[in-house]
C-alpha positions as CSV (number, residue, x, y, z in Angstrom):
1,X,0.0,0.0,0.0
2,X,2.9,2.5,1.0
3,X,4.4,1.8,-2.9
4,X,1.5,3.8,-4.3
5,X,2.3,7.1,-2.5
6,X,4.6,9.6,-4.9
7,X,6.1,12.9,-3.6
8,X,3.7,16.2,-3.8
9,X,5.9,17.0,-6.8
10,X,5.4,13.5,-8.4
11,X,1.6,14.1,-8.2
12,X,1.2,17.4,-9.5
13,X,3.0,16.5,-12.9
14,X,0.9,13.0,-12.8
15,X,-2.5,15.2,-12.2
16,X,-1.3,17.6,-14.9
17,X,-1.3,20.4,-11.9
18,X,1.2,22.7,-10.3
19,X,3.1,22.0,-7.2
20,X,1.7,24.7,-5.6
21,X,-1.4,23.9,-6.2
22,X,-1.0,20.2,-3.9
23,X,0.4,21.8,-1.5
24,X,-2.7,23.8,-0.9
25,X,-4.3,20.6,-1.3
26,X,-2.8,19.1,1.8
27,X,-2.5,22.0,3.9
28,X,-5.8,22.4,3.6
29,X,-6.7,18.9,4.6
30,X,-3.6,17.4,5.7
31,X,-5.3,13.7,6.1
32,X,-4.1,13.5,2.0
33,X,-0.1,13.2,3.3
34,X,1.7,10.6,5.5
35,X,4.0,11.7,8.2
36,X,6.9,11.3,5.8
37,X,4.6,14.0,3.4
38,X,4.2,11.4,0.4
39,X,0.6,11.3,-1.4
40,X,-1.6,9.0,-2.7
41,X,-2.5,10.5,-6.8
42,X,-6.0,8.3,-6.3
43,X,-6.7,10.2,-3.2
44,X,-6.3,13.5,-4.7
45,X,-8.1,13.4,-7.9
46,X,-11.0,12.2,-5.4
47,X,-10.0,15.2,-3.7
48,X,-10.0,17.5,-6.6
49,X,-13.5,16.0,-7.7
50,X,-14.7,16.8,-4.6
51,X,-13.5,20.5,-4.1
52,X,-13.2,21.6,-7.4
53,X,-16.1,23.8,-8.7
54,X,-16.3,23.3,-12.5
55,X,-17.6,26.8,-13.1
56,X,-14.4,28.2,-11.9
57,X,-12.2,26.2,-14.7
58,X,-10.5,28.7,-16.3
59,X,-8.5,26.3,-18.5
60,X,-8.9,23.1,-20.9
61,X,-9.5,19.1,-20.2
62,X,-6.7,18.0,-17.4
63,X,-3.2,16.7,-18.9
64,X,-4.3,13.1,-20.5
65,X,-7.6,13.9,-20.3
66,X,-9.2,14.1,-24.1
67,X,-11.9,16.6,-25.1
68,X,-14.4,13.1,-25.8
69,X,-13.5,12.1,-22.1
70,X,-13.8,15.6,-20.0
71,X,-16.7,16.0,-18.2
72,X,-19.1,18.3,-19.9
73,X,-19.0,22.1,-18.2
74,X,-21.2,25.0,-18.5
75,X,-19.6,28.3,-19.6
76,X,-16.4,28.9,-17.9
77,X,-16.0,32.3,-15.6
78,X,-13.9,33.7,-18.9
79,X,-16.8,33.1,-21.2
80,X,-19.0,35.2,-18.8
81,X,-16.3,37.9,-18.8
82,X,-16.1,38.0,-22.7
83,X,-19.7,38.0,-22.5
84,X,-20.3,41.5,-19.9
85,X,-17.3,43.0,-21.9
86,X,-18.9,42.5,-24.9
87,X,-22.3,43.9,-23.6
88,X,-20.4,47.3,-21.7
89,X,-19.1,47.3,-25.0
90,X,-22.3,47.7,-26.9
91,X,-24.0,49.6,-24.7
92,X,-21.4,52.5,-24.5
93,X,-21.6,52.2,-28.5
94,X,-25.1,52.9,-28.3
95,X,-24.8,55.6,-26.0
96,X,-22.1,57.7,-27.8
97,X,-24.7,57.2,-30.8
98,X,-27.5,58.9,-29.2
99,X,-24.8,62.0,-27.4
100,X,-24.4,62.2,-31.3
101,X,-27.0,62.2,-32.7
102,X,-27.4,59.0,-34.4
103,X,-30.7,57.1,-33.1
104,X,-33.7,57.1,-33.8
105,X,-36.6,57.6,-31.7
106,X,-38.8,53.8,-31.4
107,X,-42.1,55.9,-31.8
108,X,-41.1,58.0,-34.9
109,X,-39.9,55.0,-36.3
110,X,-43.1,52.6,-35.7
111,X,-45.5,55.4,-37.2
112,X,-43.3,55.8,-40.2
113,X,-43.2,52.6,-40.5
114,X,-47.4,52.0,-40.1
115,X,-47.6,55.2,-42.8
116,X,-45.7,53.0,-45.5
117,X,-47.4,49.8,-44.5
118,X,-50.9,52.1,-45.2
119,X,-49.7,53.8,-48.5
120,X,-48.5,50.0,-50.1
121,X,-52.2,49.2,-48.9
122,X,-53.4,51.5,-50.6
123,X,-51.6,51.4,-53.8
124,X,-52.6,47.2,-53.6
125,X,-55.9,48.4,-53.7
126,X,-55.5,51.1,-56.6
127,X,-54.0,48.4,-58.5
128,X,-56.2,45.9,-57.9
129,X,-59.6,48.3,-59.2
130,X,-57.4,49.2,-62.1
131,X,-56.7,45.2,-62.8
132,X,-59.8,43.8,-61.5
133,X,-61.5,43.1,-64.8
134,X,-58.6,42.0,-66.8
135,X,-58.1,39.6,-64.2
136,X,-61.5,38.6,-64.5
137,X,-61.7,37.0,-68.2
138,X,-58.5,35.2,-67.6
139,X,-59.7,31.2,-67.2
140,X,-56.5,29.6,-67.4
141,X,-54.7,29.0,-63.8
142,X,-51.4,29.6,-65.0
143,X,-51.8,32.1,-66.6
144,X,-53.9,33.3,-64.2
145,X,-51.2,32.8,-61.8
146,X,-48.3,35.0,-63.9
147,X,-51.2,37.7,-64.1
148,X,-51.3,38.4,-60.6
149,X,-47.6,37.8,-60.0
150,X,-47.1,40.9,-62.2
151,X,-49.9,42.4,-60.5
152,X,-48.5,42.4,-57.0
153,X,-44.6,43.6,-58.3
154,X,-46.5,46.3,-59.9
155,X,-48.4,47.5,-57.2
156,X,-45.0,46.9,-54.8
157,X,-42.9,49.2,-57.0
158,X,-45.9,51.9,-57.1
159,X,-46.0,51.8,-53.4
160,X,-42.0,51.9,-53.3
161,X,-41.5,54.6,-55.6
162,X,-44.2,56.6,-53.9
163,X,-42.2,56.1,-50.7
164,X,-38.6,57.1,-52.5
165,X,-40.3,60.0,-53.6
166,X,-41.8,61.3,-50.5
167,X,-38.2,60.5,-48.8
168,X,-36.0,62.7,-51.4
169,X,-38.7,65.2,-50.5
170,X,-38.3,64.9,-46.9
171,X,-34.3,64.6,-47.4
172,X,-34.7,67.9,-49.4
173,X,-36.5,69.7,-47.0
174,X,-34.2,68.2,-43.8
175,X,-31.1,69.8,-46.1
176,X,-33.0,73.0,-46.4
């Protein structure tokens, strides 16, 4: 039983960990060492299984551990970082956007964008009275169908050039 026990030194390259590291081990609980300060590996990585918290792995799969084999973490404490740094990041993007100038305000956009949504209603309907009885003698289905395939892109690029119109006019007027 005593030939299994390695020095502190021994263990930590056989556990693919530092030195120091099992020494904190052992003077934390210093059951792990013998009187003569030799360790058992076995006992340890029990140890380490025990005390370990997964979430604070920093670092890859133990040495001789494979990626198949490690045991499946959550996002390590680095991941979590990237992930608030990237967030701070965004935010104070967004916010030297609106000290310059460049937002938008949410309401002005959601009516502008219920205005065009009402105008390419309209213009559907414009199109569809100044259709509706050619559309009515056709008989064939496919032809039928390319009819009113030609019918909605023409009343989508009314209602779109009635919108690029009206926006040169407002960027005219902005620039005035």
């Amino acid at each position: 039983m005593q030939q299994d026990r390695v020095t502190p030194a021994e263990a930590a390259r056989q556990l693919g960990c530092n030195r120091a590291t099992v020494g904190r081990w052992i003077k934390k609980n210093e059951a792990l060492a013998d009187t003569e300060g030799l360790v058992s590996v076995d006992e340890l990585r029990r140890y380490r299984a025990e005390v370990l918290n997964p979430g604070n792995v920093t670092r890859g799969p133990n040495v001789g551990e494979s990626e198949a084999a490690a045991p499946a973490r959550g996002p390590s404490m680095n991941d979590h970082r990237a992930r608030r740094e990237r967030a701070q990041a965004d935010e104070a993007e967004l916010d030297l956007a609106e000290r310059l100038g460049r937002t938008l305000d949410r309401r002005q956009v959601e009516i502008a964008i219920g205005e065009a949504a009402e105008r390419m209603r309209q213009a559907g309907l414009q199109a569809a009275r100044d259709n509706a009885e050619a559309l009515s003698r056709i008989e064939d289905p496919r032809e039928m169908e390319r009819a009113l395939v030609a019918f909605f892109d023409g009343a989508l690029s009314a209602a779109s050039e009635a919108l690029e119109k009206e926006l040169a006019g407002d960027v005219v007027a902005d620039a005035a």
